[in-house]
C-alpha positions as CSV (number, residue, x, y, z in Angstrom):
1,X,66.2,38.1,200.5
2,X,63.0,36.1,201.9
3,X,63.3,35.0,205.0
4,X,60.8,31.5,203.8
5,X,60.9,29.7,200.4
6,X,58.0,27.9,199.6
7,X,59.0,24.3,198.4
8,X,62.8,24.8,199.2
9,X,64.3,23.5,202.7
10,X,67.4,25.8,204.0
11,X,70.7,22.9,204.4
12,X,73.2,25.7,204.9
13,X,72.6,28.9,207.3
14,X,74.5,32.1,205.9
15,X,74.7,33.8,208.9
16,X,74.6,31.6,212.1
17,X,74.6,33.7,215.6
18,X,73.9,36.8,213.5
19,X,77.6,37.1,211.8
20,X,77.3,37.1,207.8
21,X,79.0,34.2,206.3
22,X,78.5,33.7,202.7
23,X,75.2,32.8,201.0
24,X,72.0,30.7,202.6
25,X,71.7,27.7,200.7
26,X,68.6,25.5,199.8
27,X,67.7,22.7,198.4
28,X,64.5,21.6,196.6
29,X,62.3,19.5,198.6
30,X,62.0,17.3,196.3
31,X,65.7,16.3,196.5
32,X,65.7,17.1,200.2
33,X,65.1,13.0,201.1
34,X,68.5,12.5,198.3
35,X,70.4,15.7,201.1
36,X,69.5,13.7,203.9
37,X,70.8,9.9,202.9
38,X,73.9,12.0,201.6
39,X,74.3,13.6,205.2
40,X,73.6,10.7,207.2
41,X,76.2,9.2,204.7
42,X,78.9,11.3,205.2
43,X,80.5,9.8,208.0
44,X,80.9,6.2,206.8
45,X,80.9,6.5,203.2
46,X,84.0,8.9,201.7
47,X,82.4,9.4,198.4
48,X,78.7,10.5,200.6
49,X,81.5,13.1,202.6
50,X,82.9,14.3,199.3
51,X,79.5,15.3,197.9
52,X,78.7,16.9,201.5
53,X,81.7,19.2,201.3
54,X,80.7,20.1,198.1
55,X,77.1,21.7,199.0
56,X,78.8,23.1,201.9
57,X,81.4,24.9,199.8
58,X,78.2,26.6,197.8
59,X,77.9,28.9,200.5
60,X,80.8,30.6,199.4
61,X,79.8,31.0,195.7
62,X,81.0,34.1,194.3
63,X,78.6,34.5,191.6
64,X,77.5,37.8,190.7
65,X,74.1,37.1,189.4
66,X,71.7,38.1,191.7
67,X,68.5,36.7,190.3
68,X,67.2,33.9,188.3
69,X,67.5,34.9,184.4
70,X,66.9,31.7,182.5
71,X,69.2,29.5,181.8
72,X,72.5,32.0,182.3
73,X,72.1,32.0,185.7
74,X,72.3,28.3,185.9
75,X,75.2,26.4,187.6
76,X,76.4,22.7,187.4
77,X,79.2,21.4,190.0
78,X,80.3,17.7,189.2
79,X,82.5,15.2,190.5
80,X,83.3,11.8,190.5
81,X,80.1,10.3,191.6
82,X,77.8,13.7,191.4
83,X,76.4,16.3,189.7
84,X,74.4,19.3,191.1
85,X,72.6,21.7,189.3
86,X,71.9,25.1,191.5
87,X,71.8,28.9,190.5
88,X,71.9,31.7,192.7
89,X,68.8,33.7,193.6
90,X,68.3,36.9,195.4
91,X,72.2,35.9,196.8
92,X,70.6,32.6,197.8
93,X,71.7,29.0,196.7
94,X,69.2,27.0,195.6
95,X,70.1,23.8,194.4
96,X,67.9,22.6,192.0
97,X,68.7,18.7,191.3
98,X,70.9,16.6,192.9
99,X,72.4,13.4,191.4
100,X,74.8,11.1,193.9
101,X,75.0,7.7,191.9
102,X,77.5,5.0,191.9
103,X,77.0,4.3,188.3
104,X,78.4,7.9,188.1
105,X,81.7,6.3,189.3
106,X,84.5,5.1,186.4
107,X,85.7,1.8,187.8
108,X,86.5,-1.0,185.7
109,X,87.3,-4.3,186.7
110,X,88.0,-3.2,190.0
111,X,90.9,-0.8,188.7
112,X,88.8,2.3,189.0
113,X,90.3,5.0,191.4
114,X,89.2,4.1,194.8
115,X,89.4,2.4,198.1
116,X,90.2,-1.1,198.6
117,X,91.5,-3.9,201.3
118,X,94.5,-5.4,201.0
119,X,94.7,-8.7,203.2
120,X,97.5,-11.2,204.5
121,X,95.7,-14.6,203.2
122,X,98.2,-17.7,204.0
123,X,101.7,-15.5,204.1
124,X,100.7,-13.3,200.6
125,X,98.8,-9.7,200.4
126,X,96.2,-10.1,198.4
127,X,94.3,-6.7,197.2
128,X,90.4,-7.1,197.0
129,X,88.8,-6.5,193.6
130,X,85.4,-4.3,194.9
131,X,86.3,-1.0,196.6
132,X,85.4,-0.6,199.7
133,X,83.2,3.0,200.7
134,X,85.7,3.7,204.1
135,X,88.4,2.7,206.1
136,X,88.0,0.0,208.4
137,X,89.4,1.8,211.2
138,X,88.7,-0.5,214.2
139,X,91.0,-3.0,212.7
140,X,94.1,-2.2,213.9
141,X,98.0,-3.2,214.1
142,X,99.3,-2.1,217.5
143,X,97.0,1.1,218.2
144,X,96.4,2.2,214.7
145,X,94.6,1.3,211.4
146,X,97.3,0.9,208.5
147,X,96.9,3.1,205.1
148,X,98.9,3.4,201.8
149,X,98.0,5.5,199.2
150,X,99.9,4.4,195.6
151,X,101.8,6.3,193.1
152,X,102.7,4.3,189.9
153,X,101.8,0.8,189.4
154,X,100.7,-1.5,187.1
155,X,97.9,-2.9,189.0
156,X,96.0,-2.3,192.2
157,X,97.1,-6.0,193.2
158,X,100.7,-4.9,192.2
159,X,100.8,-2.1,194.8
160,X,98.8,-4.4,197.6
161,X,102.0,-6.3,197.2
162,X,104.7,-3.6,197.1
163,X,103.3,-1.0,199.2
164,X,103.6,-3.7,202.5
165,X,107.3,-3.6,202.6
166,X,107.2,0.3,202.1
167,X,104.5,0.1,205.3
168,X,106.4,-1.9,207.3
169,X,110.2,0.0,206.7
170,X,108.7,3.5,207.4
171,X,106.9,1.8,210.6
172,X,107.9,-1.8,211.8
173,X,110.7,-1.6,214.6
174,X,109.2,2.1,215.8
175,X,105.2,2.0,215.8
176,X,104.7,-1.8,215.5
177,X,107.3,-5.2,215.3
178,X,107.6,-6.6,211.5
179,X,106.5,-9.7,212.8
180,X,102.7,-8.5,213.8
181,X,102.6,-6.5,210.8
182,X,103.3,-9.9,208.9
183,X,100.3,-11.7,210.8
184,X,97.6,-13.5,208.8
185,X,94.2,-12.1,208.5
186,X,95.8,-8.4,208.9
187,X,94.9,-5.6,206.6
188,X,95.4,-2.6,205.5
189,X,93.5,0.4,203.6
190,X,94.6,0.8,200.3
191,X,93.9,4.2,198.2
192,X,94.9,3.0,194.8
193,X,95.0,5.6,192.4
194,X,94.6,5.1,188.4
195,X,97.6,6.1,186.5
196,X,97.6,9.7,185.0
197,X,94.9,10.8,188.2
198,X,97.3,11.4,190.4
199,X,96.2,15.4,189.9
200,X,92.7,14.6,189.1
201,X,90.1,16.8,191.4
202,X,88.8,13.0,192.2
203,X,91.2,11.8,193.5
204,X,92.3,14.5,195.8
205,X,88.5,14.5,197.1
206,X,88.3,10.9,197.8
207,X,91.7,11.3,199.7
208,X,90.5,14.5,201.6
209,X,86.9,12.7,202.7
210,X,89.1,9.8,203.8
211,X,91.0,12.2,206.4
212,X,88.1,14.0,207.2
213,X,86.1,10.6,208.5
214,X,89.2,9.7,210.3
215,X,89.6,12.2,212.2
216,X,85.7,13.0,213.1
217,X,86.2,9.3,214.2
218,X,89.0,10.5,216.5
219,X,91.2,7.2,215.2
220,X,94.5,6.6,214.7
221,X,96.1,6.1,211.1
222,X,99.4,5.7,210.0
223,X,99.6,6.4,206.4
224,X,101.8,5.6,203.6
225,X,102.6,8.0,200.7
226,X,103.7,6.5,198.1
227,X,105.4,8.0,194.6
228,X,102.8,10.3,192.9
229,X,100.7,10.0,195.4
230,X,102.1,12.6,197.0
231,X,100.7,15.0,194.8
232,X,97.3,13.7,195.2
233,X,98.3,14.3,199.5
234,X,99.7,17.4,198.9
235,X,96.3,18.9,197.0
236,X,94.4,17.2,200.0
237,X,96.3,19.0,202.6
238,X,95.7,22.5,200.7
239,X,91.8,21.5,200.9
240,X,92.1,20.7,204.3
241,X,93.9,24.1,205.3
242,X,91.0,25.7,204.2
243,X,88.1,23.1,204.6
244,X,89.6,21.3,207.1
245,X,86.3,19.5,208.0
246,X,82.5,18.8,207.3
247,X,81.2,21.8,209.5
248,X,80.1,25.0,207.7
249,X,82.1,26.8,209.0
250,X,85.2,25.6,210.7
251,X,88.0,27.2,208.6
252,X,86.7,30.3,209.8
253,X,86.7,29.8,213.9
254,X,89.9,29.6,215.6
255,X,88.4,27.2,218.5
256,X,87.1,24.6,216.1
257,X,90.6,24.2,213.8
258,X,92.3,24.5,217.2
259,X,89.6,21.4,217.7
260,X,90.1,20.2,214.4
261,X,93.5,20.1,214.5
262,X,93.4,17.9,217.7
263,X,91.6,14.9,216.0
264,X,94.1,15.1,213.2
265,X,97.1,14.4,215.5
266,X,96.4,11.0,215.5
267,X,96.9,10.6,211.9
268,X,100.5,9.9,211.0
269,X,102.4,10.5,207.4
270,X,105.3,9.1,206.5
271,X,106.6,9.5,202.3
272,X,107.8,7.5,200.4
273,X,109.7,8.3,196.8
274,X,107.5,11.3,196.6
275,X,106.9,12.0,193.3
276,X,105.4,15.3,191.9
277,X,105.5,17.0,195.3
278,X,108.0,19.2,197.3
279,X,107.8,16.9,200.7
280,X,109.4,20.1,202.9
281,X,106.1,21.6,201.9
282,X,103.7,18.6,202.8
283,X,105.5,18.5,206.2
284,X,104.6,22.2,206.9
285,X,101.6,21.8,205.2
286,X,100.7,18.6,207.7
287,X,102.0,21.4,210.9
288,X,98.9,23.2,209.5
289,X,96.5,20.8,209.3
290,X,97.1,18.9,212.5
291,X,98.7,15.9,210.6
292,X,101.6,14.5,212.7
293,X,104.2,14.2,210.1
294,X,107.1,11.5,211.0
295,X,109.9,11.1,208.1
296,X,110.5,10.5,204.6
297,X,112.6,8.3,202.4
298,X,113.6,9.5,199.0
299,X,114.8,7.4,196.0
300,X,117.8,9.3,195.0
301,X,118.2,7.8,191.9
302,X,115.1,9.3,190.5
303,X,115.3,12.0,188.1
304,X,111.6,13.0,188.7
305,X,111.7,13.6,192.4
306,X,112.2,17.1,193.4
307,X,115.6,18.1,194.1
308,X,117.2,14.3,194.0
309,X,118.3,14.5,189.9
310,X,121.1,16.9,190.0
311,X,123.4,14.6,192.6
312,X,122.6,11.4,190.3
313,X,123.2,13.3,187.1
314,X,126.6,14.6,188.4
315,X,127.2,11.1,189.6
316,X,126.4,9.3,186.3
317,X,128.8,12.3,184.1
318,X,131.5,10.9,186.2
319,X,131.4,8.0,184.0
320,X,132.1,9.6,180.9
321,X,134.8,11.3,182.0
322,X,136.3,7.8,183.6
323,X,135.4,5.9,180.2
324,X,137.8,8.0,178.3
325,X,140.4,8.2,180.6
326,X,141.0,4.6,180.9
327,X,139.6,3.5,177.2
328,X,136.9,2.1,178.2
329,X,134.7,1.0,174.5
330,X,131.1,1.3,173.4
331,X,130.3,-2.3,174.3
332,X,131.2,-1.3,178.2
333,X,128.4,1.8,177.4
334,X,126.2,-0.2,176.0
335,X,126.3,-2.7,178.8
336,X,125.6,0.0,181.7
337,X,122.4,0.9,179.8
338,X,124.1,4.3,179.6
339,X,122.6,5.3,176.0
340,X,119.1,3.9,176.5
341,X,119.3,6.6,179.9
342,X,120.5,9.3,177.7
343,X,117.8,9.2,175.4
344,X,115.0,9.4,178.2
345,X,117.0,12.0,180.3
346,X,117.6,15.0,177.7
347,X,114.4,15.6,177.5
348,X,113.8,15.3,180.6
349,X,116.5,17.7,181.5
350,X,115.5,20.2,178.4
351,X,111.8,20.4,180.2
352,X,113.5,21.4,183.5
353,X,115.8,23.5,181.7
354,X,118.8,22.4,183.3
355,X,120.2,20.0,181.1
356,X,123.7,20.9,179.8
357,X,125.0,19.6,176.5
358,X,128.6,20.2,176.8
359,X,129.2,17.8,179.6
360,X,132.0,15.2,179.8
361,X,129.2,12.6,179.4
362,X,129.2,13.2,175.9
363,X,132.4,12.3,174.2
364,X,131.8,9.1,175.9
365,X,128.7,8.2,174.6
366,X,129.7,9.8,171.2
367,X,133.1,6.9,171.7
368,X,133.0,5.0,167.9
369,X,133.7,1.6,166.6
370,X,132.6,-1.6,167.6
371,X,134.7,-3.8,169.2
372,X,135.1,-3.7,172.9
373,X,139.1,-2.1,174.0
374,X,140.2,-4.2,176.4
375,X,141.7,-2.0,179.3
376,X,143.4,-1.9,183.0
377,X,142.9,-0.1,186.0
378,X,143.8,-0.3,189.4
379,X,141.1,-2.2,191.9
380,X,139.7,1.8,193.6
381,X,139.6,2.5,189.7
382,X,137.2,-0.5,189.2
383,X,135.3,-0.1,192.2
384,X,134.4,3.0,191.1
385,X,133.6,1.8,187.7
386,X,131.4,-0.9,189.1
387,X,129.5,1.7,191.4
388,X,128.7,3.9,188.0
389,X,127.2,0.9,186.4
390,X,125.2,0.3,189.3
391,X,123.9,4.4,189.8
392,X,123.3,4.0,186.0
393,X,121.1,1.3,186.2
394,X,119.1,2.4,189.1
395,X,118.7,6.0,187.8
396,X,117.2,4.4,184.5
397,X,115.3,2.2,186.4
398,X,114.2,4.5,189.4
399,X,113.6,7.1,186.7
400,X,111.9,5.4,183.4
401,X,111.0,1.9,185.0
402,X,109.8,0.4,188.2
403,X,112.5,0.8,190.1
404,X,110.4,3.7,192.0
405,X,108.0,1.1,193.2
406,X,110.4,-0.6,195.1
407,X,111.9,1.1,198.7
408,X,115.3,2.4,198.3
409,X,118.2,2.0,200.7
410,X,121.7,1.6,197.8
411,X,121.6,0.9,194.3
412,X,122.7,-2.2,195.1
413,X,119.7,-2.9,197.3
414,X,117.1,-1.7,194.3
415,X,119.3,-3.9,191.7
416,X,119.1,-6.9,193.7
417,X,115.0,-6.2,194.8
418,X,114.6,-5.3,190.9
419,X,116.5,-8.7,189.5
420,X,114.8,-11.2,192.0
């Protein structure tokens, strides 16, 4: 390979201290001044860190082409906010044209996957409508800066809102008092997250950059993962295990992860209604990294969270067998929201392949006639009624509506939160 290329600049050595590590990459010169802002960037702005990581990674391109053959050797790598053209010469990366651009960025009306404060203004949390390009980590509750990134919700603004009280029952009362988290002028880092891009490559990179910056910072975050956000976490984590920072080659030193993990420990997770994600593999996955992982709550009434289905499912069966032993009508059913469940949940269940047809549920739902039969049971009888209509409602709810954006303690506690 040639040790000089005239009118490329070198950005990534292949084989620092004489120990072969992947390719030597370059970049045109005249994009070198575009490689420059990008790495001066990278600390402060997350989507400047994402692109760095990305020319980083080229130096473990596995191409096979070994010299420049028109266009079939050429190479594009894009993500949200970049595109670079490259192809692979003589084993060398040479990256031919670099694009970093906002207007490369999807974000409408302030909707757009991305980074935004969410303020206490006069007792209400109030979500900003420009993203932000990092974490304003010197502003801090009690030692640490305060992050939530969302699963599910209508808005931006709506998960500003909802995502407080998720903040401040995972951490008021252990890492800070409810009453300074409640403080005007506070503010917290919000990494909303579009619905349906939960899984999206974007997403996951924004998430990782965020991390990174934090703990190159050395600061102190507490973060919130909410719903379907987990599964935008978990795919971070899995980059981080492997890229774990903005250095060429960290994953492969022991003493810099054993560094790297070090700056991580200041960073804190707690989940919330993980959605899409096995959580006993984000906490080892956070051991890895360096994360400090501290609990999670999960909304047992949600047929989409791993593992939490199969004791609501059993639970909301019992009803049908209850219903015809004490006569209990169709009106009663109808009333629970029983059917409207049933309808949602089989396919659910066939997709999982665990649904089974022949359970008690089903004579009562199948229960004719249209008048209501009046009926008496004993007060544990009704009790027991009463709490099947309630793990009815907040299954459906939890599982098909926005019962998951709320905390969950009881059904009775999501109920009251969902009807006030």
């Amino acid at each position: 390979m040639p040790a000089f290329r005239a009118g490329w600049t070198k950005i990534v050595e292949m084989a620092p201290m004489g120990i072969k590590r992947g390719r030597d990459v370059y970049v045109n010169n005249a994009h070198y001044p575009m490689y420059a802002k990008v790495k001066q960037e990278a600390r402060t702005n997350y989507h400047s860190a994402t692109l760095m990581r990305a020319l980083i990674s080229l130096n473990a391109d596995t191409g096979n082409s070994q010299s420049v053959n028109g266009a079939g050797t050429i190479r594009y790598l894009k993500r949200n906010g970049m595109a670079i053209e490259y192809y692979i010469d003589n084993s060398d990366v040479l990256i031919n044209k670099l694009h970093f651009d906002d207007t490369l960025r999807s974000d409408t009306a302030g909707q757009g996957t991305g980074l935004y404060g969410v303020r206490n203004v006069a007792d209400e949390w109030s979500t900003d409508r420009a993203p932000k390009n990092k974490m304003s980590l010197g502003h801090k509750w009690n030692g640490a800066h305060y992050a939530a990134v969302s699963g599910k919700f209508s808005s931006n603004d709506s998960a500003g809102k909802m995502l407080i009280k998720h903040i401040e029952k995972a951490y008021g009362g252990t890492e800070i008092l409810p009453k300074d988290i409640a403080k005007v002028d506070n503010h917290y880092s919000l990494y909303w997250i579009s619905r349906g891009e939960h899984g999206a490559l974007p997403s996951v990179d924004g998430l990782t950059s965020l991390i990174q910056q934090a703990a190159d910072a050395r600061e102190s975050v507490n973060w919130l993962i909410h719903g379907e956000g987990a599964k935008t976490f978990q795919r971070a984590l899995e980059v981080l295990q492997t890229a774990p920072s903005l250095s060429r080659f960290a994953a492969k030193d022991e003493e810099i992860v054993r560094g790297l993990r070090m700056k991580m420990a200041g960073q804190k997770i707690f989940l919330s209604n993980p959605v899409g994600a096995n959580p006993d593999k984000i906490e080892n996955l956070c051991g890895a990294v360096g994360l400090t992982y501290v609990d999670k709550n999960i909304n047992t009434r949600n047929f989409k969270t791993a593992g939490a289905w199969r004791n609501s499912w059993f639970e909301v069966t019992a009803i049908g067998a209850m219903a015809v032993s004490t006569g209990i009508g169709p009106t009663a059913l109808k009333k629970s929201g029983i059917g409207a469940l049933q309808k949602q949940v089989e396919p659910l269940m066939d997709a999982v392949g665990t649904f089974v047809a022949n359970t008690d549920l089903g004579p009562a739902l199948k229960v004719g006639g249209a008048a209501f039969v009046a009926f008496t049971v004993g007060k544990t009888q009704f009790t027991k009624w009463r709490d099947n209509i309630r793990a009815i409602r907040a299954t459906a709810s939890s599982t098909f509506g926005r019962g998951n954006e709320y905390w969950y303690e009881s059904d009775e506690d999501l109920l009251e939160q969902l009807s006030a």
